[in-house]
ZANU-171905 format. One record per residue (C-alpha): residue in one letter; y, x, z. Coordinates in Angstrom, 1 decimal, m for minus. Example, Ala and Ser with C-alpha at 12.3 -4.5 7.8 and 13.67 -1.06 7.14 Angstrom:
BEGIN
+------+--------+--------+--------+
! code !  north !   east !     up !
+------+--------+--------+--------+
!    a !   m4.5 !   12.3 !    7.8 !
!    s !   m1.1 !   13.7 !    7.1 !
+------+--------+--------+--------+
//
This chain:
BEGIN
+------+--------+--------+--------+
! code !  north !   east !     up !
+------+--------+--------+--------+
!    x !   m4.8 !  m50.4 !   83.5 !
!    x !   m5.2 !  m46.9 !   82.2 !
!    x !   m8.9 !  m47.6 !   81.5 !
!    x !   m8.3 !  m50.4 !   78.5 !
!    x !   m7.5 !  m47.9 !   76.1 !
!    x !  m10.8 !  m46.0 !   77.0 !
!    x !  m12.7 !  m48.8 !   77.1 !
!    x !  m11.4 !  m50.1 !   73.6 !
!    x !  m11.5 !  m46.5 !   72.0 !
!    x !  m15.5 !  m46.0 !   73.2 !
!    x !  m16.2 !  m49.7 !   71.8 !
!    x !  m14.5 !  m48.7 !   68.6 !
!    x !  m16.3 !  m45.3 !   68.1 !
!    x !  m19.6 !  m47.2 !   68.9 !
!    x !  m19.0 !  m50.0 !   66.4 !
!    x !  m18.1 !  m47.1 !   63.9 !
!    x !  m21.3 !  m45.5 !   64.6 !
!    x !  m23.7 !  m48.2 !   64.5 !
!    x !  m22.3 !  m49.3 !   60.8 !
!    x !  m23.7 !  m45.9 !   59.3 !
!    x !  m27.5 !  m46.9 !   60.5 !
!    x !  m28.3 !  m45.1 !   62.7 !
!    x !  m32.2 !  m47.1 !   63.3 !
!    x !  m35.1 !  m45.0 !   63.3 !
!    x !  m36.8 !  m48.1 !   61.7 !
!    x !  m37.8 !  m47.9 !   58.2 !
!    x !  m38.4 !  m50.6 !   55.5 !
!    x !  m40.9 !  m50.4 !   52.7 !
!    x !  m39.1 !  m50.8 !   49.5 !
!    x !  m38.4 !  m54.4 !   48.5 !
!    x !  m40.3 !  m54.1 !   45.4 !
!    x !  m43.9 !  m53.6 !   47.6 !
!    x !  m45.2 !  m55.9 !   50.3 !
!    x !  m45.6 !  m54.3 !   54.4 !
!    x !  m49.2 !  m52.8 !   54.7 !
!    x !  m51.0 !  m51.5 !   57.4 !
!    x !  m52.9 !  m49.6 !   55.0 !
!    x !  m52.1 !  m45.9 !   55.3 !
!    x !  m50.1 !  m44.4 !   52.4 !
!    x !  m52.7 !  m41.9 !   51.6 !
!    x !  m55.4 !  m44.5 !   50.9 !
!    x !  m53.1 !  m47.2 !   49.3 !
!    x !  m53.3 !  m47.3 !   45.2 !
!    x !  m50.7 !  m45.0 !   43.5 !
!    x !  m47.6 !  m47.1 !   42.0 !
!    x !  m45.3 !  m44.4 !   40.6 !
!    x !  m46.1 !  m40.4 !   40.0 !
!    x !  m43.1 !  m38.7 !   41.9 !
!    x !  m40.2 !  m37.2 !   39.4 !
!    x !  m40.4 !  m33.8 !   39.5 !
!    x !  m37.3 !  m31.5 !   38.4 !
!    x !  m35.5 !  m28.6 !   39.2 !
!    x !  m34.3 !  m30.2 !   42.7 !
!    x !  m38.0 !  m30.8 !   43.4 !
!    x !  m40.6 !  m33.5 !   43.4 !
!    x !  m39.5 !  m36.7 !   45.1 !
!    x !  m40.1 !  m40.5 !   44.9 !
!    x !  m37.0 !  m42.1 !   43.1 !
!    x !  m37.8 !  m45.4 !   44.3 !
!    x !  m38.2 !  m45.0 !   48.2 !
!    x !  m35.1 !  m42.1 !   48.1 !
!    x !  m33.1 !  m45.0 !   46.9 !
!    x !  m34.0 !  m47.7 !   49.3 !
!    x !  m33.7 !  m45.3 !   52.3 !
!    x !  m30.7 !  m44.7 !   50.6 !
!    x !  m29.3 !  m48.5 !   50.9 !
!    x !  m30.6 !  m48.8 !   54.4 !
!    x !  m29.1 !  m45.5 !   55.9 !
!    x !  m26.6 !  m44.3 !   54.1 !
!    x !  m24.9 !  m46.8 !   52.0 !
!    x !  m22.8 !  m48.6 !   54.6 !
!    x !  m20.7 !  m45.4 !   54.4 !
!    x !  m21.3 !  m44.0 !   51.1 !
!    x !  m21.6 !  m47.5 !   49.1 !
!    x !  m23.9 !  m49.0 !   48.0 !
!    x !  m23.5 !  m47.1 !   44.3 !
!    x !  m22.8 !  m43.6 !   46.2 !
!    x !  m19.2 !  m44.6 !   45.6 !
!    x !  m18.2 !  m43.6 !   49.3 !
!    x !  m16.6 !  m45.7 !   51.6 !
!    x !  m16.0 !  m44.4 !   54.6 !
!    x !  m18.2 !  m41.3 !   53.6 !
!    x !  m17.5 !  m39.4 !   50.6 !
!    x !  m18.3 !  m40.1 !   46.3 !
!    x !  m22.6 !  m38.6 !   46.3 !
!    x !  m22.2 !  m39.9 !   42.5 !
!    x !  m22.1 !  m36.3 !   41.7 !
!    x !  m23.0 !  m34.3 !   44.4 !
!    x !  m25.8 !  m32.6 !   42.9 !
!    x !  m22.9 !  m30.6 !   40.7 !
!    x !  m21.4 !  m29.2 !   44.3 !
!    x !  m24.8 !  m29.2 !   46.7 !
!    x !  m28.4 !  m28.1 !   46.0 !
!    x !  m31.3 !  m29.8 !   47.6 !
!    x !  m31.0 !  m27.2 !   50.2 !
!    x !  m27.5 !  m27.7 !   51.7 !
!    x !  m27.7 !  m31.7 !   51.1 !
!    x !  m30.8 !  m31.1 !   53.8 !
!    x !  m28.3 !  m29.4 !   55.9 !
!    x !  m26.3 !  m31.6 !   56.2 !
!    x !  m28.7 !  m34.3 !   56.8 !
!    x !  m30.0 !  m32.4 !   59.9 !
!    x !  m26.8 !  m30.8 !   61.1 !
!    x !  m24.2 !  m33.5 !   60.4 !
!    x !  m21.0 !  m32.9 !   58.5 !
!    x !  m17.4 !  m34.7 !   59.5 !
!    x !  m17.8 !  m38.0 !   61.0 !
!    x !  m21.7 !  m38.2 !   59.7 !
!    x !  m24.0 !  m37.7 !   62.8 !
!    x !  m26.7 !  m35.7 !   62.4 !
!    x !  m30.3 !  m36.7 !   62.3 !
!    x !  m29.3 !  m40.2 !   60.5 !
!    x !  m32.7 !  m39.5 !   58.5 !
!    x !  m35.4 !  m36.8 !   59.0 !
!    x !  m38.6 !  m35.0 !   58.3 !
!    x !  m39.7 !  m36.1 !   55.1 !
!    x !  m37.5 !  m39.0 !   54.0 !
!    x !  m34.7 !  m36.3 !   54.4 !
!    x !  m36.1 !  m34.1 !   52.0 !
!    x !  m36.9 !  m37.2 !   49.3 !
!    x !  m33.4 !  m38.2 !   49.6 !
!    x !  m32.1 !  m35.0 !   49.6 !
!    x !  m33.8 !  m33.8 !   46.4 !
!    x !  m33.0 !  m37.5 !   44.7 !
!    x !  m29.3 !  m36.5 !   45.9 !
!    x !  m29.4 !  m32.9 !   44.3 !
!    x !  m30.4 !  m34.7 !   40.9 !
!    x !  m26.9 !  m36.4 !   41.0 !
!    x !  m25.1 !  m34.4 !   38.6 !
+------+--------+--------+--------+
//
């Protein structure tokens, strides 16, 4: 009997875990088809934006946006369960947004997105002023 709240509590917390995406499985961006191509010999579509946060691809920071982050920050960086990234860029720089990307912050798990999709998404966050 003393184990049904356990067992309820660790299927909740794993049900709250697996809504803020934690696949290591990347789409491309809906806008270009799946290629096998690598990225280095594929045709350039858009030149990067580059600004004081860095150089970054708007496009593919936004759609590894919607499919990691957005069931807890919304799908507009309104937050949800997470917090408002509307303006985040106002409080965090590029650096500290990659912080918190590696270490975790709160309730976000760390790791969630790496390498360099976290530093894309980072320096597209650090533009949100």
């Amino acid at each position: 009997m003393k184990r049904i709240p356990l067992v309820l509590s660790a299927a909740v917390l794993a049900f709250s875990l697996s809504a803020c995406g934690t696949s290591n499985q990347t789409q491309p961006p809906a806008q270009q088809p799946a290629t096998d191509t690598p990225a280095a010999e594929q045709p350039a579509t858009e030149a990067p934006s580059t600004t004081p946060s860095g150089s970054y691809d708007a496009a593919t920071a936004e759609t590894m946006y919607k499919n990691t982050c957005s069931g807890c920050h919304g799908q507009t960086l309104e937050g949800a369960v997470g917090p408002n990234l509307q303006k985040i860029g106002s409080q965090l720089n590029k650096d500290e947004i990659m912080g918190i990307l590696e270490k975790g912050k709160g309730s976000m798990p760390p790791g969630l997105v790496t390498g360099k999709d976290a530093e894309n998404i980072a320096a597209w966050l650090a533009d949100k002023k």
